[in-house]
C-alpha positions as CSV (number, residue, x, y, z in Angstrom):
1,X,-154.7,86.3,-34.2
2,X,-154.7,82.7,-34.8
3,X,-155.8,81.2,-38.1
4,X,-159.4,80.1,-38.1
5,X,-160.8,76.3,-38.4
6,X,-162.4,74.9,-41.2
7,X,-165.5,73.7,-40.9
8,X,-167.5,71.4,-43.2
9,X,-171.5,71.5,-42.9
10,X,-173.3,68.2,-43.5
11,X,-176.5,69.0,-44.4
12,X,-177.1,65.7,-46.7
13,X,-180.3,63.4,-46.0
14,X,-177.9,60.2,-45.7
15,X,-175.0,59.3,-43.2
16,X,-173.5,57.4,-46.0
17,X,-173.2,60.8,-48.3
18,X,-172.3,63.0,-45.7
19,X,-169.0,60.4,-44.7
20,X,-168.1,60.9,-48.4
21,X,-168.5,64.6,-48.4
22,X,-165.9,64.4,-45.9
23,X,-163.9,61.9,-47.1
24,X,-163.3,64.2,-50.1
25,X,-161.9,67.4,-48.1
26,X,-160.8,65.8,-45.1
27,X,-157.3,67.1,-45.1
28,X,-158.4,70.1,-45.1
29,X,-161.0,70.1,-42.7
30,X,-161.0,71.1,-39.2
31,X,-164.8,70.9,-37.3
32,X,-167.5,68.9,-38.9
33,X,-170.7,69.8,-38.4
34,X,-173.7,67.3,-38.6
35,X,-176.3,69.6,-39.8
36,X,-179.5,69.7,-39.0
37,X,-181.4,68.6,-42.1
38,X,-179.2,65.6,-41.4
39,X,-179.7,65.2,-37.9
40,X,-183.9,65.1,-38.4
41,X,-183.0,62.9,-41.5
42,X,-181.0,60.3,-39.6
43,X,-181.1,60.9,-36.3
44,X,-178.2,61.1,-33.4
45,X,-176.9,58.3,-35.3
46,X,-175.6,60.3,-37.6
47,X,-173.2,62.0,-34.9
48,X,-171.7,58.9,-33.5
49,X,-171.4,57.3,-37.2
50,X,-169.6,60.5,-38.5
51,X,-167.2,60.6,-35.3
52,X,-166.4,56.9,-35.9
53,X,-164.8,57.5,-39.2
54,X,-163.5,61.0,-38.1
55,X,-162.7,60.6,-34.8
56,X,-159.8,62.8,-34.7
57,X,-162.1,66.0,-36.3
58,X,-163.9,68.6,-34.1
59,X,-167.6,67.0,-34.0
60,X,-170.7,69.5,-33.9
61,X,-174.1,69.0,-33.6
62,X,-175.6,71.5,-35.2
63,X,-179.2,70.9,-33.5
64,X,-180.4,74.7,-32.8
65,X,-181.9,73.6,-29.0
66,X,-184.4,75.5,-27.7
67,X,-185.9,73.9,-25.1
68,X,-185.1,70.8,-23.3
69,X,-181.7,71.8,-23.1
70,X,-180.0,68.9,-21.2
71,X,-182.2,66.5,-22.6
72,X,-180.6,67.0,-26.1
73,X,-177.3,68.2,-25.0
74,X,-177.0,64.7,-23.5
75,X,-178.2,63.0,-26.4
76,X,-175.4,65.0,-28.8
77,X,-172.6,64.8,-26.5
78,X,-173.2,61.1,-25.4
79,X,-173.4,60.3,-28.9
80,X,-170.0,61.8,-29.8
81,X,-170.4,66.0,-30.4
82,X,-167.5,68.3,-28.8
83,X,-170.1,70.7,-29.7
84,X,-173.7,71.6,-29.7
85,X,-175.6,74.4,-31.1
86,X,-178.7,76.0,-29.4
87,X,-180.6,79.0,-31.2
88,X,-180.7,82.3,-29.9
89,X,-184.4,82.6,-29.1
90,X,-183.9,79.8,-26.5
91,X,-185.0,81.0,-22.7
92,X,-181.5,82.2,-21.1
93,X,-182.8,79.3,-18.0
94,X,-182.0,76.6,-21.1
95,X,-178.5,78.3,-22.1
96,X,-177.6,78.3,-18.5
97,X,-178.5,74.5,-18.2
98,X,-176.5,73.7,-21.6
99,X,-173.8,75.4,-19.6
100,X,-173.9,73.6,-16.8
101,X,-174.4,70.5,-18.2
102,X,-171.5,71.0,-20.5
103,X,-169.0,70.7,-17.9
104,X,-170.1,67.3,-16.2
105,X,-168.0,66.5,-19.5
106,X,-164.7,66.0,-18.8
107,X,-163.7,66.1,-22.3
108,X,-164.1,70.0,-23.3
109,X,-167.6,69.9,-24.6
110,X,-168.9,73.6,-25.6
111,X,-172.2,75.2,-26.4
112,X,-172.6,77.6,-29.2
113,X,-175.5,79.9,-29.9
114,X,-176.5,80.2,-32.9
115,X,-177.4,83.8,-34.1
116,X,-180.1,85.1,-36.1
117,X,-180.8,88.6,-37.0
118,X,-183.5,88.4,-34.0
119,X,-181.8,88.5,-31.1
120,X,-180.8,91.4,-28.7
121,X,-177.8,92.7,-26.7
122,X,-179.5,91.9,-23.6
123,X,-179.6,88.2,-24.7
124,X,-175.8,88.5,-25.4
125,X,-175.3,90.2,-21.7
126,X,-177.2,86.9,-20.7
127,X,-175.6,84.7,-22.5
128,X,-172.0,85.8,-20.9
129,X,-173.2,85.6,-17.7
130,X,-174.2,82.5,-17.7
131,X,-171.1,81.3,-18.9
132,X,-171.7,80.7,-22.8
133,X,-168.1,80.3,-25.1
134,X,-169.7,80.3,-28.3
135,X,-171.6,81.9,-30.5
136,X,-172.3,81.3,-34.3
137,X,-173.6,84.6,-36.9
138,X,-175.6,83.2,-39.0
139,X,-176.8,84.6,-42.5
140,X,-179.9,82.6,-43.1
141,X,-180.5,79.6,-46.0
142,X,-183.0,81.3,-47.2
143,X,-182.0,84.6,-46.6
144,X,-178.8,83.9,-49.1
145,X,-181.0,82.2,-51.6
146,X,-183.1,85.8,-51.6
147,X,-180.2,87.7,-52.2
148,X,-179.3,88.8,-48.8
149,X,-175.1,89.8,-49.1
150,X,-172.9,89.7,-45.9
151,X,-172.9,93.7,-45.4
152,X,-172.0,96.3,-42.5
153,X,-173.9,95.1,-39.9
154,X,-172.6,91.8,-40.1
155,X,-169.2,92.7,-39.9
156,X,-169.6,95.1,-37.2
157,X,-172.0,92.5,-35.0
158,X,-169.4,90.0,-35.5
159,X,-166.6,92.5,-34.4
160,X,-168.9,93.4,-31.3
161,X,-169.0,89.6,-30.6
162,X,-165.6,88.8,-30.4
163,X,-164.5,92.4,-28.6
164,X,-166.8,90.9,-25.9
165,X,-165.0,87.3,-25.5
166,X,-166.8,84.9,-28.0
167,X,-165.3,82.3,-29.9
168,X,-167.4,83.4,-33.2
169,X,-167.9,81.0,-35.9
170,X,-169.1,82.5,-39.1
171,X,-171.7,80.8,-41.5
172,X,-174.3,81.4,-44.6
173,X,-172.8,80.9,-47.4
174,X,-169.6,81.7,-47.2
175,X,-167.2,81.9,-50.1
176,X,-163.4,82.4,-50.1
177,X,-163.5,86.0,-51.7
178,X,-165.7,86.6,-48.3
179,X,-162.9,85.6,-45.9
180,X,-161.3,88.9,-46.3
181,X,-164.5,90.9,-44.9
182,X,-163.6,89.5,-41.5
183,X,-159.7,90.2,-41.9
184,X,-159.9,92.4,-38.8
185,X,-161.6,90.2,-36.4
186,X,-160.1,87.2,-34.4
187,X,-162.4,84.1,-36.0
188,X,-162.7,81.1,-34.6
189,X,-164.1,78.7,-37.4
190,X,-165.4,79.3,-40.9
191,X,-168.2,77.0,-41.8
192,X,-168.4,76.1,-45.7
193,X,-171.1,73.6,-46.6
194,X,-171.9,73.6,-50.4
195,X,-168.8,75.6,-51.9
196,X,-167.0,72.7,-50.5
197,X,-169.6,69.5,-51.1
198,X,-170.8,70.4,-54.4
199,X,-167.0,71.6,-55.4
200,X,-166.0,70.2,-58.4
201,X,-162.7,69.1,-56.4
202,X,-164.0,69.5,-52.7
203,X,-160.0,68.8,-51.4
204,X,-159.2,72.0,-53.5
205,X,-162.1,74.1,-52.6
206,X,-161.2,73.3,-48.9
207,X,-157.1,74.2,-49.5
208,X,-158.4,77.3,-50.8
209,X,-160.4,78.1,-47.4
210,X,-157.2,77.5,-45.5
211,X,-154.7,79.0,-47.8
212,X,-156.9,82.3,-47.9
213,X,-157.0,82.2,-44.0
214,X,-153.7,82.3,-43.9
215,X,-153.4,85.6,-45.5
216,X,-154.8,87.3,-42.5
217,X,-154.6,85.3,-39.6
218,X,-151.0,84.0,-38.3
């Protein structure tokens, strides 16, 4: 299995603190996400200002779309994101339209779905047909902040995802001592937000991320 990227999640208010959050860990980081706090905070000019001073990082736009799918797919990609994220409760005519709309791009631009725990397996058939790459299990903000720990289900849903093609990217929280829950299954990113922003030495806490990876992915 190939080692997992790194990915940072910007979810500061200001373009201006989120380039320094980066600028901390950035030899260490793989994907950066502009979050979505920052994207209603600042707008899409927050992608193309983050992909100026990073240009050679993974961009995503982490904007949950749930309607209006080519409308906002073309203001994130236009504006500089590789990726885009669209939530999982989104009508499966609006992932098929991401979809397609993805590959007018001649420059590998992806969708990703971003999970909940309210979703089901029908959506996922869906989802494949229509051609979807990504997908992005999700343990809630405010589910962590209730007490919520990554557990069975998460684990085996994530399995299920990637047994069934997916590029998964897992987020919520995660810490390094988590990494090895996943040891089994073929990752595509980790997303780290505030383990790595409000680290004490973010380039550390980032090495960390990758050095752990590279215990159970080659």
């Amino acid at each position: 299995m190939s080692l997992p990227l790194l990915q940072i999640a910007l979810d500061n208010l200001t373009i201006e603190d989120a380039i320094n959050s980066v600028k901390k860990a950035a030899k260490y980081i793989d994907v950066i996400e502009v979050g979505t706090i920052l994207l209603a905070s600042e707008g899409k000019k927050a992608i193309s200002e983050i992909k100026k001073h990073f240009p050679d990082k993974i961009i995503v736009a982490d904007g949950k779309i749930a309607d209006a799918g080519k409308v906002f797919a073309k203001m994130f990609f236009e504006n500089g994101a590789d990726y885009t994220t669209a939530i999982c409760a989104a009508e499966n005519a609006t992932m098929a339209d991401l979809v397609e709309y993805s590959k007018t791009f001649s420059d590998n631009k992806e969708i990703q779905v971003e999970m909940t725990t309210n979703f089901t397996w029908e959506q996922v058939e869906q989802w494949k047909k229509a051609g979807v790459p990504q997908v992005v299990w999700h343990r809630a903000r405010d589910a962590q902040a209730a007490g919520v720990k990554w557990g069975k289900n998460d684990i085996e849903t994530v399995a299920k995802l990637a047994n069934l093609g997916f590029k998964v990217t897992v987020t919520g929280g995660v810490s390094v001592e988590d990494i090895k829950l996943f040891k089994d299954i073929p990752i595509y990113i980790f997303i780290a937000g505030r383990s790595i922003r409000d680290a004490e030495n973010p380039e550390l806490a980032a090495k960390e991320f990758k050095d752990e990876f590279k215990k159970y992915w080659k």
